[in-house]
N, C-alpha and C positions, 0 to 999 in steps of 0.2 A: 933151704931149697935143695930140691934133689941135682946129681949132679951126672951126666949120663942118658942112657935111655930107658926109659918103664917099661920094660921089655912085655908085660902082662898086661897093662895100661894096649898100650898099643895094638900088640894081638885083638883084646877085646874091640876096639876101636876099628879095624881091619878088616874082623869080622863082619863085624855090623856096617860097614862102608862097604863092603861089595856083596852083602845080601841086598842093598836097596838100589847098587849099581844094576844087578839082575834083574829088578821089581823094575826100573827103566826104561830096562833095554823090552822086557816083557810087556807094560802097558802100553806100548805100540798096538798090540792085538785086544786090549779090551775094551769092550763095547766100539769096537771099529766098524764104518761102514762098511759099504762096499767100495765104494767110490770117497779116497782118505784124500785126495789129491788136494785141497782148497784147503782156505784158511779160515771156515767155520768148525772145520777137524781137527787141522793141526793146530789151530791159535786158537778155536776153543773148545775143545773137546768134544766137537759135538752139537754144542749150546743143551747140553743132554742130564746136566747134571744136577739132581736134586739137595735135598736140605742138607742129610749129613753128610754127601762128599764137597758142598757148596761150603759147609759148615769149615771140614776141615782142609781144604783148600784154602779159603780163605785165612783162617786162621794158620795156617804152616805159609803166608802170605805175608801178613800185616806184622806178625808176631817171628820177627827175626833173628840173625845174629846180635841185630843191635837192639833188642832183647835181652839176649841171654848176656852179651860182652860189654856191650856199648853201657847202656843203661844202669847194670850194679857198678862199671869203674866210674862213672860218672858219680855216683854216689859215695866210693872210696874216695873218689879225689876230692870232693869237696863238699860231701854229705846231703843235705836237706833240696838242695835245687837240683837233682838229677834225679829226684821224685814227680817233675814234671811231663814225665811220658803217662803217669799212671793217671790222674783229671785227663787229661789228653786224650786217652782214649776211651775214657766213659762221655766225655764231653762231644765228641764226632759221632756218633749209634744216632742219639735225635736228629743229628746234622742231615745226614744222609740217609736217615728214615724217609725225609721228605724228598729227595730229590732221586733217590738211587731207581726206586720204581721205574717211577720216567722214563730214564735214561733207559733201562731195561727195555720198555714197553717200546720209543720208538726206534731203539736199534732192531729190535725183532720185525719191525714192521717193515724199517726199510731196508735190513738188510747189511746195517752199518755192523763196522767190527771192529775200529777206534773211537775215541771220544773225539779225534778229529774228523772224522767221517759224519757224527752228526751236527761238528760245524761248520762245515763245510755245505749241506744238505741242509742247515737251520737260516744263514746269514747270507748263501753263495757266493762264496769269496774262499778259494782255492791259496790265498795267501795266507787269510787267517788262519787257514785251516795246516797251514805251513808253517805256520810260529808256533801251533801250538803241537805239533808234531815234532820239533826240533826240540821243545822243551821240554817234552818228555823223556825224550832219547838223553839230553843231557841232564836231565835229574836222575832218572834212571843210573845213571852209569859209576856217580860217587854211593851210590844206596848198593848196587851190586858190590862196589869195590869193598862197601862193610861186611858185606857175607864172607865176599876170601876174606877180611883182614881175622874174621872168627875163628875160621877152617887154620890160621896163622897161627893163632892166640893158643889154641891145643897144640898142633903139632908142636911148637914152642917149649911150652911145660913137659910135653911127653919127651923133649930130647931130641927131637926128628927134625933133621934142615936148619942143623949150628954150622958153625964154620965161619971163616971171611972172606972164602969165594964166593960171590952172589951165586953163581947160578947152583952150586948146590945147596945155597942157604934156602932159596926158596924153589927148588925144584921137589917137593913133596906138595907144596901149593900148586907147582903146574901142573904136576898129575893128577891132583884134586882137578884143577881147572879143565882138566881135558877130558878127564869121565863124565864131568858135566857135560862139556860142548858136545860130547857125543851122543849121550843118550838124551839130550833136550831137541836134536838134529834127527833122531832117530824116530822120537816118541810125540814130540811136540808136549800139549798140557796136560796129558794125560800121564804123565811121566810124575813130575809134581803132586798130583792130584793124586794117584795111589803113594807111592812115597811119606805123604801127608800124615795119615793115617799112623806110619811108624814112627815119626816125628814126633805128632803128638804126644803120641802114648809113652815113648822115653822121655818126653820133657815134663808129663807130670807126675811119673813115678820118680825122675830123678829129684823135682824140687817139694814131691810129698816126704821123700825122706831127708832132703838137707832142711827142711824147716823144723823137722823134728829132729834129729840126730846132731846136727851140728852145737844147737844151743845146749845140747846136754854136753857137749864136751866143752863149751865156752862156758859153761856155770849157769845158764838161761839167759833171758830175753834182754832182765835187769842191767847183769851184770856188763853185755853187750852194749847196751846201750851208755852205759854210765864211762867205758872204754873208750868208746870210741867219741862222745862229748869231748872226755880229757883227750886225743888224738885231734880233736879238730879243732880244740884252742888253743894249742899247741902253735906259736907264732914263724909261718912260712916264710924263711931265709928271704927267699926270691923278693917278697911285697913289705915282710916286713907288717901285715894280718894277720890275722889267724887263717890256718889251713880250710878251716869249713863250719860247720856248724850243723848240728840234729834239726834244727828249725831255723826255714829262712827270718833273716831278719826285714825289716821294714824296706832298708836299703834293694832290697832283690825282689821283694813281692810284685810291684810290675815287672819285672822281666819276667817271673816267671808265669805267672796270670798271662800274658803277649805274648811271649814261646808256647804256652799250653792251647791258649785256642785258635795263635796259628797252626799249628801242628796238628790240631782238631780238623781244620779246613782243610791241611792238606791231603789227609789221611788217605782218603777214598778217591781223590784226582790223579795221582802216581797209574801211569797207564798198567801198571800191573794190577791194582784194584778195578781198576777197569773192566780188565780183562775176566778177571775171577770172578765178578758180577754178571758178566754178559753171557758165560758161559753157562748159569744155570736154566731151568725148565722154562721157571714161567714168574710171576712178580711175587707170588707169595713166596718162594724159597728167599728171595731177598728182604722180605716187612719180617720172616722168622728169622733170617742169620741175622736181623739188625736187634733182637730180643735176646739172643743168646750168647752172643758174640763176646759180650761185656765177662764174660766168665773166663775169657782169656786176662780179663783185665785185672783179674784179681788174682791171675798167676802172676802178670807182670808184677805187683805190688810187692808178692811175696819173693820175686827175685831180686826187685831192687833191694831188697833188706840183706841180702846177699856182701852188699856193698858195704856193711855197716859191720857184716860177723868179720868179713877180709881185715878192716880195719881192727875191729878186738883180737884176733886171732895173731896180729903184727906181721900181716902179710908183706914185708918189701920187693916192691917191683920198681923200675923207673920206668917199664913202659905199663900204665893204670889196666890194657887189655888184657894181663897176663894174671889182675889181680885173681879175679873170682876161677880160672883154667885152676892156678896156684894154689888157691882156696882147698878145692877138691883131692890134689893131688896132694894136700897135708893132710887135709881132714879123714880119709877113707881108703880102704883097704882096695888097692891096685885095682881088685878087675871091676871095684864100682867105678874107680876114677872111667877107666875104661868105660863103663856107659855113661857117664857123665858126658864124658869127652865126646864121644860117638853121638850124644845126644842136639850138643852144639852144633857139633859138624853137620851133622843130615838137616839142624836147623840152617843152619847155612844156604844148604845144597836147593832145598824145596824153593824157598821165596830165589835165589838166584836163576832158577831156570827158568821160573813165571816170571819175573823182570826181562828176561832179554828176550823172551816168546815175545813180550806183550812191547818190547822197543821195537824190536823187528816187524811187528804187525806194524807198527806206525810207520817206519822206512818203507817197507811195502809199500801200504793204501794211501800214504798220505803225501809221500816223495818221487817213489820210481814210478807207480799207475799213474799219479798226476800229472808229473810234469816229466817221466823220462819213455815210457811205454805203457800210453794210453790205452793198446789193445791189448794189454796183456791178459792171458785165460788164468781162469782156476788155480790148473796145475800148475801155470808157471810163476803167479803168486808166490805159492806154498814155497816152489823152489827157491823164489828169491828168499822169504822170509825165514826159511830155514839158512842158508848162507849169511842173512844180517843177524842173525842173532848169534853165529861165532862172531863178528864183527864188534856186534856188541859187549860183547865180556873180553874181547880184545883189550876194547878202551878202559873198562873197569878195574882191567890191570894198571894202564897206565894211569889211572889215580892213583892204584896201591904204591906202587913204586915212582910214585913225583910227588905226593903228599903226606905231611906229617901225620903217622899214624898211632900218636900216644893219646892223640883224644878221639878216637875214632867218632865221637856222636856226631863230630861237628861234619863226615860228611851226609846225614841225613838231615842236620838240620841245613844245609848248605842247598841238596836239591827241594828240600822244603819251600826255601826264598825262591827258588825257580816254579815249582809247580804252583805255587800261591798266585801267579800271574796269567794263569789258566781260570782264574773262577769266575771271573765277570761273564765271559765268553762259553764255557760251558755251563755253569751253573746257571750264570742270569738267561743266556739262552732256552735253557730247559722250563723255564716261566716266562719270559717275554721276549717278546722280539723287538721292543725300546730301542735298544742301542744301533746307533750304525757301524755296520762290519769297519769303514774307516777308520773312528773313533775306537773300538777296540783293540786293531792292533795300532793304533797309535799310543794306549794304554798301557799295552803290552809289553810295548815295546817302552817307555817311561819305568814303569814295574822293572822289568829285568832288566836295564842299565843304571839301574838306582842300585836296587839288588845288589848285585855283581859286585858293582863299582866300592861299595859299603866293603862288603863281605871281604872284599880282596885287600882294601886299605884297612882291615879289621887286625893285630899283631896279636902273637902269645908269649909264652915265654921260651915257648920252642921255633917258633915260626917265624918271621914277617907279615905272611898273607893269608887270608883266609884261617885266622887263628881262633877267633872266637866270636863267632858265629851269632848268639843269642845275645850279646850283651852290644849293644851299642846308644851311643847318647842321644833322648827323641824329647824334647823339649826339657830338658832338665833334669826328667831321671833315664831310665832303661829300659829297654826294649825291646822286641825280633824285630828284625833286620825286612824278615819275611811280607809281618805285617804291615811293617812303616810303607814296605814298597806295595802292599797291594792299595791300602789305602790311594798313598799318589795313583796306582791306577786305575781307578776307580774315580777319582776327581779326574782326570784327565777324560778317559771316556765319556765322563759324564756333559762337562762342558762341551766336547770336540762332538757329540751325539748333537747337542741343542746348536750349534752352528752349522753342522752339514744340513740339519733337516729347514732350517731358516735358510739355507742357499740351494735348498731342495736338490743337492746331493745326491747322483743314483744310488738306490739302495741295491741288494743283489735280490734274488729271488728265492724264497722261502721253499721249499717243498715238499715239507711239513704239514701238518694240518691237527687243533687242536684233539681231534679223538684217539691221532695218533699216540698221543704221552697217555693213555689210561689204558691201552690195548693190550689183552692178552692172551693165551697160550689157546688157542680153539677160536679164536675171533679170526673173521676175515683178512688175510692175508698177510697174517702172523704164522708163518711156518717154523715148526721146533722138530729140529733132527732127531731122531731117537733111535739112535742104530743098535741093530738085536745085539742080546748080549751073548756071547758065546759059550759054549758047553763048560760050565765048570770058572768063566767067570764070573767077580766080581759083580753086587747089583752094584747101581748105579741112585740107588733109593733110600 
């Protein structure tokens, strides 16, 4: 392990971190109205955006730090079950095939700009519509904290922000942190949405060449694999097992089948997918991102294997995030580490600035409009939503620094257990109106005290609370935490629905209508912003 600072690493990494600071601060003016003041501009660019920037949006979206960091040390620390993101996200595309449309169609129609807005307009119940705006804010805010823990994990290996003063240990994270807050305050989604683009394209030139380049200097595929078997039966002091294993055993196969197609469910409910959805033209840019999308997924596959070379290669780290940063800065001459690095980071940067657009739209429309200042205009939206979204990466810190950060996955799957308490309510709503708005957040409210309550008595070998996440006892074997609690909410509403309507229960008032969910871009009083594009920008197509 190097020892110092990568002084060429860095530079290149510098570089490339304030060319896309300037792309930022610039996509402010593309494809801008005239009138940017609202939060159909700055929260969704517009609603303007076709296939391929919908495409890679989305994908510098879904496809994050815990991606790049999370996901291969999940794999080094304990091999074969941190391959459950990769079913995961081939398994949500049909999910969401069905439903995402919809959702499109009547936010367009009526004008909605959170997923709370259309349930709040589906079930009228401004409460509901209040739980499920809270829990987005706080799922949201452990998923951002993974983005800095990434932008962490480089600067880390690069030598940048050691020491045992805290505040300069991670005072190259706050500077990270503040170029964000500025240029996501400046530019709103639009800022991400170009940015994207370079994201992209560094992260599959960097893992077209580590998938080829690296195995030739570990002896190939074989010998990787045959390494790291003998590393993961290798018996883990701590347990007193073996450290892992190439293939789950029988013992793990429900948890991991349970953690995959919760995580499927959750996928596209996080108000930042939301966001990134509602922002496109019209329904078919959504039926073709849910066609192509899956080709991220077989990026993911090949970076999880990432986790497997770390472990042949005799990567030692005690913190598992540092493995695959570490990997790089062994395997490859400085100024690749350098975009390697550079490539995580801006992965980082893109999904953290749509996470806190898309919390802040919910603080916004579904907190302050509602219940603090009903009259509020347009522009004084926007204002707000741009001040809650520093607010929001505020709090995201404070995960970073109050939680254990050697397993970082668990805090996505942590807001996972939270947004999985969202799906009766927005999903069943987007097909029937069945349920009574009482009954689901009594559901809801069941779901995330069960949740929570698990998750937080859940230990590791680093932790006390909130240790591990995926793995807890559900009739005798294991399983998410996520799913055990949406089920109970789901039975809950269920029952609590067939009661209120036997005691005929007010229901709220629907104002909705069903041609609403199939409506689209030229249909009546479906309007889609399409502000010109300016001389010498960027199309938008």
């Amino acid at each position: 392990m190097r020892h110092g600072v990568n002084g060429v690493a860095l530079t290149v990494f510098i570089v490339f971190f304030l060319a896309v600071t300037v792309m930022g601060f610039m996509a402010a003016k593309w494809r801008r109205a005239e009138n940017a003041d609202n939060l159909d501009e700055w929260g969704l660019g517009g609603r303007s955006f076709g296939t391929w920037v919908t495409w890679f949006l989305l994908g510098g979206d879904l496809y994050t730090a815990y991606t790049f960091v999370a996901v291969p040390a999940a794999v080094y620390a304990g091999g074969a079950a941190g391959f459950f993101a990769v079913p995961y996200t081939i398994l949500c595309y049909p999910l969401v095939f069905t439903f995402l449309p919809r959702l499109w169609s009547v936010s367009h129609r009526h004008g909605y700009v959170t997923s709370s807005d259309f349930v709040r307009g589906r079930f009228g119940s401004k409460g509901l519509s209040l739980a499920l705006a809270l829990t987005g804010i706080l799922a949201t805010m452990p998923y951002i904290a993974l983005q800095l823990i990434g932008i962490q994990a480089v600067l880390d290996v690069m030598g940048v922000g050691g020491g045992s003063n805290w505040f300069m240990k991670d005072l190259p994270l706050l500077i990270a942190f503040g170029v964000l807050a500025a240029y996501t305050y400046s530019s709103g989604l639009r800022a991400p949405a170009l940015i994207a683009f370079v994201k992209d394209a560094l992260i599959y030139i960097v893992i077209a060449v580590a998938i080829i380049y690296i195995p030739m200097r570990l002896g190939g595929f074989h010998d990787i694999f045959a390494k790291a078997g003998e590393a993961f039966s290798a018996e883990n002091p701590a347990t007193g097992k073996p450290r892992g294993s190439l293939v789950s055993g029988p013992d793990a196969q429900w948890a991991y089948a349970t953690l995959a197609l919760g995580s499927a469910m959750a996928l596209f409910l996080y108000p930042h997918s939301v966001t990134a959805v509602l922002s496109s033209k019209n329904r078919n840019v959504i039926r073709r991102n849910t066609t192509i999308l899956p080709l991220y997924s077989l990026m993911l596959g090949l970076l999880a294997m990432l986790g497997f070379m770390a472990v042949a290669a005799g990567i030692k780290v005690k913190n598992g995030q540092l493995a695959i940063p570490q990997l790089f800065d062994d395997m490859f001459p400085d100024w690749f580490t350098g975009v390697a690095f550079a490539a995580i980071g801006i992965g980082a940067l893109v999904p953290a600035a749509i996470m806190s657009i898309a919390a802040a739209n919910l603080f916004t429309r579904n907190i302050y409009k509602d219940f603090l200042r009903k009259d509020a205009t347009p522009a004084h939206e926007a204002k707000v939503s741009k001040l809650a979204s520093l607010l929001v990466k505020v709090g995201a810190l404070v995960f970073v620094l109050t939680m254990d950060k050697t397993v970082a996955i668990n805090f996505q799957l942590l807001g996972g257990i939270w947004i999985l308490q969202t799906v009766p309510a927005l999903v069943g709503g987007l097909f029937t109106r069945w349920f009574h708005r009482w009954a689901l957040l009594a559901g809801w409210a069941a779901g995330m005290a069960y949740g929570t309550w698990r998750a937080y008595d859940t230990p590791s070998a680093t932790q006390d609370h909130f240790g591990n996440t995926n793995l807890i006892p559900l009739i005798g074997e294991k399983g998410y935490i996520g799913l055990t609690a949406f089920v109970l909410n789901v039975a809950v509403a269920v029952v609590l629905t067939l009661v209120l309507k036997a005691l005929k229960a007010p229901d709220g008032v629907d104002e909705t209508k069903p041609s609403d969910y199939t409506a689209d871009a030229g249909d009546p009083a479906v309007t889609v912003d399409l502000p010109p594009a300016t001389a010498g920008s960027p199309g938008g197509h």
